[in-house]
C-alpha positions in Angstrom: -103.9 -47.2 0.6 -103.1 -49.1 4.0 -102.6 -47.6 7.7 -99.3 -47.2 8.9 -98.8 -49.2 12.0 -100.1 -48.2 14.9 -97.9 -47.6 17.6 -98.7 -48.0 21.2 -97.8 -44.3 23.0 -94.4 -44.4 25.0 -95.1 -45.3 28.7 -92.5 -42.6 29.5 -92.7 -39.5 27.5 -92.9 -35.8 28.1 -96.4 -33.9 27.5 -96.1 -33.0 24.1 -95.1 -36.7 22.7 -97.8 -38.5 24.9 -100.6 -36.2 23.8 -99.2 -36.3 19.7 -98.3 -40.3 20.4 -102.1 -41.0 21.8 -103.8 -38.7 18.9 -102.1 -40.6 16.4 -102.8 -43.6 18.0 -106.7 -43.2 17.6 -106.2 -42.0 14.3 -104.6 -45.1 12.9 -106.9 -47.1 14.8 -110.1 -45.4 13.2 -108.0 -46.3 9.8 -107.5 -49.7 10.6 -111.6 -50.3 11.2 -111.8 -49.6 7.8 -109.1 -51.8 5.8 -110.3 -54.1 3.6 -113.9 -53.2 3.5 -116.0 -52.3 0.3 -117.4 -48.6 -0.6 -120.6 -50.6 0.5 -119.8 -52.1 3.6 -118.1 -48.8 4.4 -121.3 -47.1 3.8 -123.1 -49.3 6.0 -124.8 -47.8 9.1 -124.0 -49.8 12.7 -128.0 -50.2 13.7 -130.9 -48.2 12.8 -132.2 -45.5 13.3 -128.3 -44.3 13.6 -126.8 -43.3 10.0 -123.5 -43.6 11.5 -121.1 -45.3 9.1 -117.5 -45.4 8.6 -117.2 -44.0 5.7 -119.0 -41.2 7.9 -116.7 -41.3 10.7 -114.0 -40.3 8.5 -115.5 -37.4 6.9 -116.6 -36.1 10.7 -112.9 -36.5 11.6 -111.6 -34.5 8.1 -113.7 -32.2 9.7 -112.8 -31.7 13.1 -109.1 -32.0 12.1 -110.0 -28.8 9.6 -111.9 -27.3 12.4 -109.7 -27.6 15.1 -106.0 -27.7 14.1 -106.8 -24.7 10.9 -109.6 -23.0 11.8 -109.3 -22.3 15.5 -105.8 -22.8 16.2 -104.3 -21.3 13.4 -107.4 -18.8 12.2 -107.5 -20.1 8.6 -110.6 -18.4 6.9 -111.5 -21.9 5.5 -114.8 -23.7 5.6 -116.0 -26.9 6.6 -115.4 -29.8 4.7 -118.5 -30.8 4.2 -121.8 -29.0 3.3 -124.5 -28.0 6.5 -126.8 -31.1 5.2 -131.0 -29.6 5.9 -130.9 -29.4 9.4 -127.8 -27.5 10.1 -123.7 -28.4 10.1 -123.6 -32.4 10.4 -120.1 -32.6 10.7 -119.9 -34.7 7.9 -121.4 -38.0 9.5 -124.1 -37.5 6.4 -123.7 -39.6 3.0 -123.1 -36.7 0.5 -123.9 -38.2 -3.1 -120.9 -39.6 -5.0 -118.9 -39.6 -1.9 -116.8 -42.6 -1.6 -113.7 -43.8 1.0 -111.2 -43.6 -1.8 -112.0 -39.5 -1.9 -111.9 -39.1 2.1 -109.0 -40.8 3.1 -107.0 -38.7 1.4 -108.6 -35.5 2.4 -108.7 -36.9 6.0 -104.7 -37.6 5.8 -104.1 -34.2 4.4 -105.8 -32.6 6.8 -103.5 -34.5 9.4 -100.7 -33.8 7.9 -102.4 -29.8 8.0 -102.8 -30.2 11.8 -99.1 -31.9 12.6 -97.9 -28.5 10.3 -99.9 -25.9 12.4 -98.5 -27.7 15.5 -95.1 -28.1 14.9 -93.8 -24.8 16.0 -96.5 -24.2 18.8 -96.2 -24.7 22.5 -98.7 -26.3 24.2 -99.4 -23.5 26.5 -99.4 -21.4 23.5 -103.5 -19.9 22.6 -106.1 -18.9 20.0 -108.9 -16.6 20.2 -111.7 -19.2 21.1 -115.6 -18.4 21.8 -114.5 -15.3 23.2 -111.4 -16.5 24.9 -108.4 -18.1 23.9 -107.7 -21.8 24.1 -104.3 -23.7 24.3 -102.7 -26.1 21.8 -103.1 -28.8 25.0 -106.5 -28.2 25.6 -107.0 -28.8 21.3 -105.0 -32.3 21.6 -106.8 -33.1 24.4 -110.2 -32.7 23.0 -109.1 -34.2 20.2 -108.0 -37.1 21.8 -111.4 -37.5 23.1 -112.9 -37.4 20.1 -111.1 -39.8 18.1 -111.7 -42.2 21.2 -115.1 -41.8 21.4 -115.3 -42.4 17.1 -113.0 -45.2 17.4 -115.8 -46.5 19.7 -118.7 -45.9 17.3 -116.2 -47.4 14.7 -115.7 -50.7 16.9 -119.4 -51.1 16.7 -120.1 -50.4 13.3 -117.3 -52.6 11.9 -118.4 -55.4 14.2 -121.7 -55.2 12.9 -120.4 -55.2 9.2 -118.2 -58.1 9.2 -117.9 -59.5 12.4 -114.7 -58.0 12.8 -113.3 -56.9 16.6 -110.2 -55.9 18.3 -107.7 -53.9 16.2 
């Protein structure tokens, strides 16, 4: 399964399309650090003592998607993805035996597909209960935005190391 192209974000768009054009943007890109690498290279940490892999960095962001766009925004009573490894909730970043890329891209993707769903219909401005407040659909893509960039950074950096591979 390949990325689908990944589109710089209009120069000249309203709120809503610049944050949804800049989330998908790190998205693809964090999907395009892993094309046409092996279930090996994929489980391949960047430098030791991390154990942050790219197989790993799409699990964490199946995750956060679930977390964010389900769980918080729309109160789903759904769990985590992925099991609390020994020392509490990883986020997924942990190799779980038998898991392999071909099974979390297409969790990861339907749990994008979950988020763009949940969002459709709400404004920005609109809230969720939150930590004992409420929190706006702009302040989710915005975190979420910042999360994907900082992966996509960890992802440069692991892919590099793998293969030799930069830019994208």
């Amino acid at each position: 399964m390949s990325s689908p192209e990944r589109l710089m974000p209009p120069l000249d768009a309203d709120e809503r399309t610049s944050l949804e054009s800049w989330l998908d943007f790190y998205r693809t890109t964090l999907a395009q650090k892993c094309e046409g690498l092996t279930e090996d290279q994929l489980s391949a940490p960047a430098a030791a003592p991390s154990q942050v892999t790219l197989l790993g960095l799409v699990r964490h962001a199946a995750d956060v998607e679930r977390t964010w766009f389900r769980r918080v925004l729309a109160q789903e009573d759904v769990d985590p993805i992925h099991a609390p490894g020994p020392d509490g909730h990883d986020g997924g970043f942990g190799p779980a035996e038998g898991d392999t890329y071909e099974k979390a891209l297409p969790l990861w993707q339907a749990e994008i597909d979950r988020a763009r769903e949940n969002c459709a219909s709400r404004p920005l401005d609109g809230t969720s209960p939150f930590m004992g407040g409420q929190v706006t659909l702009r302040w989710i893509y915005t975190h979420m935005i910042g999360e994907y960039a900082r992966h996509c950074g960890h992802a440069d950096l692991v892919r590099e190391h793998v293969d030799g591979r930069t830019g994208v």
